[in-house]
C-alpha positions in Angstrom: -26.0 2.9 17.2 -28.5 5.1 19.1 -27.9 8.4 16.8 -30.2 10.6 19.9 -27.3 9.4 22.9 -24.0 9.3 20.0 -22.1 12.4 21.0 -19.4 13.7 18.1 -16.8 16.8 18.8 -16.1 19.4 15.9 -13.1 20.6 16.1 -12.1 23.0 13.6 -9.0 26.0 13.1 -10.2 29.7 13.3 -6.9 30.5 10.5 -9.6 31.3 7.6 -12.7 31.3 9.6 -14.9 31.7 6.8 -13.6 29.3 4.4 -13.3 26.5 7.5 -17.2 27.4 9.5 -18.5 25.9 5.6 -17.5 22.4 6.6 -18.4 22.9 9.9 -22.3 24.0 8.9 -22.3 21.4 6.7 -21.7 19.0 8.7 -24.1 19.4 11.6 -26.6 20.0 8.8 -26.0 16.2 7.1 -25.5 14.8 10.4 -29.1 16.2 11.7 -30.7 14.7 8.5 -29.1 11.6 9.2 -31.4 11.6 12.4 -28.6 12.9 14.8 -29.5 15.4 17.3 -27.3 19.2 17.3 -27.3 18.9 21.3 -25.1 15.5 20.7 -22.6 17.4 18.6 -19.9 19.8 20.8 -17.8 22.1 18.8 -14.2 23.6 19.7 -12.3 25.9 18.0 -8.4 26.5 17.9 -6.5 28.9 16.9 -4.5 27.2 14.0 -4.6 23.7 12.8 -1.2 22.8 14.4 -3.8 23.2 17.7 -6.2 20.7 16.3 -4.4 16.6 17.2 -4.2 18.1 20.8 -7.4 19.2 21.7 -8.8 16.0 19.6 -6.4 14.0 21.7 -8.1 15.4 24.9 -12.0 15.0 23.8 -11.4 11.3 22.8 -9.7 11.0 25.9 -12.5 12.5 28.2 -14.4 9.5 27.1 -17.5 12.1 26.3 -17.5 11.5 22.3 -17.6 8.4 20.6 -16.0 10.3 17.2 -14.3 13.2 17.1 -14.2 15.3 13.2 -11.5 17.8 12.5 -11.5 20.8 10.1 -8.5 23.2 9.2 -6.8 25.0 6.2 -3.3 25.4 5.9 -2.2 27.2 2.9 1.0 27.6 1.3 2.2 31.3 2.7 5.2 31.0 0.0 7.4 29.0 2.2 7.6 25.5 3.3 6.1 25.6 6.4 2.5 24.4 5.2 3.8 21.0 4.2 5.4 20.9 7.3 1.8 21.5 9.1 -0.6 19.9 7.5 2.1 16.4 7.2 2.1 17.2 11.3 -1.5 17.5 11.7 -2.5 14.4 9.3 0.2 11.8 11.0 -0.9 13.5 14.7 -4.6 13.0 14.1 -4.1 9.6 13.0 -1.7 8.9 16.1 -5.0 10.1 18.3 -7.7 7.9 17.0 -5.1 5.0 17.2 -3.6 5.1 20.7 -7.5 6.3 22.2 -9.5 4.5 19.5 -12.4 7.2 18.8 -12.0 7.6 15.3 -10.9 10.9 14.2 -12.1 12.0 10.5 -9.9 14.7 9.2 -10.8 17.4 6.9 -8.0 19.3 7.1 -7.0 20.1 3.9 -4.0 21.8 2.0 -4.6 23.5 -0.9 -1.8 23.1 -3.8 -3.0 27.0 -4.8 -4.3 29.4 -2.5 -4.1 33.1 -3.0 -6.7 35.4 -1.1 -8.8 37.0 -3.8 -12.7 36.6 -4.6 -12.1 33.9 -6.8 -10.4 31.8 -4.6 -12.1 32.5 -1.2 -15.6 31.6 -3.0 -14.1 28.2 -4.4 -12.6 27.3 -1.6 -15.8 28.1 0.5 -17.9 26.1 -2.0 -15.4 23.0 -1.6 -15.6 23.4 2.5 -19.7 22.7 2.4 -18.5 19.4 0.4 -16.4 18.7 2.7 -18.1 18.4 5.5 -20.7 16.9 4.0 -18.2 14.1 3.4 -16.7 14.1 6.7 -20.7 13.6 8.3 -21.0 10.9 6.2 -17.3 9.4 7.1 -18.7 10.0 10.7 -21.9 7.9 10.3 -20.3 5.2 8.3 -17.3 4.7 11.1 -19.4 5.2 14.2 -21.7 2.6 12.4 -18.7 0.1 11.1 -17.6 0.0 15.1 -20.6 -0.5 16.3 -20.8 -3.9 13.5 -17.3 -4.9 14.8 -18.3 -4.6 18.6 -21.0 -6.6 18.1 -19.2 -9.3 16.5 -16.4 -9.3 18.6 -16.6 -11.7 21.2 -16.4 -10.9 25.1 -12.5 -10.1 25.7 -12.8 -7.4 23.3 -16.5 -6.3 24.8 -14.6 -6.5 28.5 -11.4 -4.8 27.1 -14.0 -1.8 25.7 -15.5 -1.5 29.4 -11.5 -0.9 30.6 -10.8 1.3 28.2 -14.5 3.6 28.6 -13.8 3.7 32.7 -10.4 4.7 31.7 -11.6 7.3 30.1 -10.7 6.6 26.8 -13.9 5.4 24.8 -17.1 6.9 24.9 -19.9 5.2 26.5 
């Protein structure tokens, strides 16, 4: 994998910008020490994280980014609707990477107990920087993993990649 030409899409919720920007910087800071470049890395915002499977649907199939990393926080408002959501979002995101195949690594998390005072916010912040410090280094060991299995596959595969990129629907 050529880290300098690998291009990877951020695409994270504005719903608790402050808590969800702390995966987001932590991310492009573990992915630059791992030797990738910040111009290779695009990142999109949306308003909520029910937003998030369709705009990562659309970068992986632009066939620009050969991963694409999502970031969101849906917390329980006192009614069911967050399980709802974030059950949405998961099985959505997973429906992307497998119908375009660009993997999509999800930290899109659901809190079992949110409640927006100090305590909270700063915990929650705090556990964001992990997160995306996880999700770089799910990003670097999957673009790396398909690279492995592209070289070991043999040419139908290699041929049915080429279809797929001038599709669209794999990055180059």
């Amino acid at each position: 994998m050529s880290k300098s030409a690998t291009r990877v899409a951020f695409v994270q919720s504005c719903w608790h910008r402050d808590i969800v920007d702390q995966a987001r910087l932590a991310f492009l800071k573990d992915l630059s020490k791992a030797g990738f470049r910040r111009s290779g890395v695009s990142c999109f915002e949306v308003p909520g994280a029910f937003e998030i499977p369709l705009q990562a649907k659309l970068l992986a199939k632009s066939g620009h980014f050969a991963a694409i990393v999502a970031a969101g926080f849906v917390v329980d408002g006192g009614i069911y609707r967050h399980e709802f959501v974030a059950s949405t979002v998961i099985d959505a995101l997973m429906a992307v990477q497998l119908e375009t195949e660009i993997p999509v690594i999800s930290a899109v998390l659901t809190p079992k107990n949110f409640h927006e005072h100090a305590e909270h916010l700063s915990f929650f912040r705090h556990h964001f920087v992990k997160k995306g410090a996880e999700a770089a280094a799910a990003c670097i060991a999957t673009l790396n993993n398909m690279d492995t299995l592209k070289s070991l596959a043999g040419p139908e595969y290699r041929r049915g990649s080429e279809s797929r990129r001038s599709a669209g629907r794999e990055a180059p």
